[in-house]
C-alpha positions as CSV (number, residue, x, y, z in Angstrom):
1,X,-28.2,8.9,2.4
2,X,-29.6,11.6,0.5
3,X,-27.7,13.9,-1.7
4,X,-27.9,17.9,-1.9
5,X,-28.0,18.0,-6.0
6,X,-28.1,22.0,-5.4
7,X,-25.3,22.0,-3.1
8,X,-23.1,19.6,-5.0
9,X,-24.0,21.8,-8.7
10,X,-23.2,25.1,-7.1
11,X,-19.6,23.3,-5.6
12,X,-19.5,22.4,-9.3
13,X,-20.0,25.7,-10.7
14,X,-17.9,27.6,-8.5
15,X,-14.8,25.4,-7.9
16,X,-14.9,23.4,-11.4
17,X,-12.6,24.2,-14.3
18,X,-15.4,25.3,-16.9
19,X,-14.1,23.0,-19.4
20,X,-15.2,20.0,-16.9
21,X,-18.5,21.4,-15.2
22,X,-20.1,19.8,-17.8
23,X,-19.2,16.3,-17.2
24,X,-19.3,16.5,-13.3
25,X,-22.7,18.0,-13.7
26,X,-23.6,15.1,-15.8
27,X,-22.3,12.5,-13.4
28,X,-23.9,14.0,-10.1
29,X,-27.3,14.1,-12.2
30,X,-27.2,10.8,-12.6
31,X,-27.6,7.9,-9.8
32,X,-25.8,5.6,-12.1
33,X,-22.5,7.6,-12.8
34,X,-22.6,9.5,-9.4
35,X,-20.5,7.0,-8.1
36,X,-17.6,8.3,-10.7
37,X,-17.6,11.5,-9.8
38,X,-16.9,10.8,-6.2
39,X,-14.1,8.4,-7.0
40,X,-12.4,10.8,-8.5
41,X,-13.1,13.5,-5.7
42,X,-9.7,12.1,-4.6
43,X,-7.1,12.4,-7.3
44,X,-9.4,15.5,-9.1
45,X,-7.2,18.1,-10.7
46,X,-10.2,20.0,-12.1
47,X,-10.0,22.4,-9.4
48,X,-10.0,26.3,-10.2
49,X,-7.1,26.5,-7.5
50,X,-6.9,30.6,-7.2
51,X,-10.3,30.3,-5.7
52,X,-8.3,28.0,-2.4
53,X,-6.8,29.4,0.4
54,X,-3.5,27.3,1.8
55,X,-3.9,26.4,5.6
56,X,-0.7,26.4,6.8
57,X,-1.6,24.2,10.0
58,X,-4.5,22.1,11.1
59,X,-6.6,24.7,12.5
60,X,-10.2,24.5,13.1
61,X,-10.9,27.6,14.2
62,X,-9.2,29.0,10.9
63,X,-11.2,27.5,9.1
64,X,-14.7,27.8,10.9
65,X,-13.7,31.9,11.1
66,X,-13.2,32.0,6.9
67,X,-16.0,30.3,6.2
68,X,-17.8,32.1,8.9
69,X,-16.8,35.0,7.4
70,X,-17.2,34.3,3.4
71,X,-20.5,33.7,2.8
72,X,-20.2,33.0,-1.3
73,X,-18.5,30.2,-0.6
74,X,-21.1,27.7,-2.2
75,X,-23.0,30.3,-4.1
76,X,-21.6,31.2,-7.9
């Protein structure tokens, strides 16, 4: 499988706290580490949270239509 370093450092950038971009950055640079940065993918409370919308159901087109529609959603 290969892995969008670009993609997953501007994901970083945007949605990281600042205080932890460093760290994450580190651990997706590295093949060794990269492994601890998705582990804690699920129980990661690095988040900058006012940059989330809530979905209030599980609704596809929703989300397709914001993303669609907010194109600086992977671009700092």
């Amino acid at each position: 499988m290969t892995h969008n370093i670009d993609l997953e450092r501007n994901v970083i950038l945007k949605y990281v706290e600042e205080r932890k971009q460093d760290r994450y950055l580190q651990f997706v640079a590295s093949p060794k580490n990269r492994h601890k940065f998705i582990r804690e993918l699920a129980h990661f409370a690095d988040f900058k949270l006012n940059l989330f919308h809530v979905v209030g159901r599980n609704n596809e087109q929703s989300i397709k239509h914001h993303f669609i529609n907010s194109p600086e959603v992977f671009h700092p």
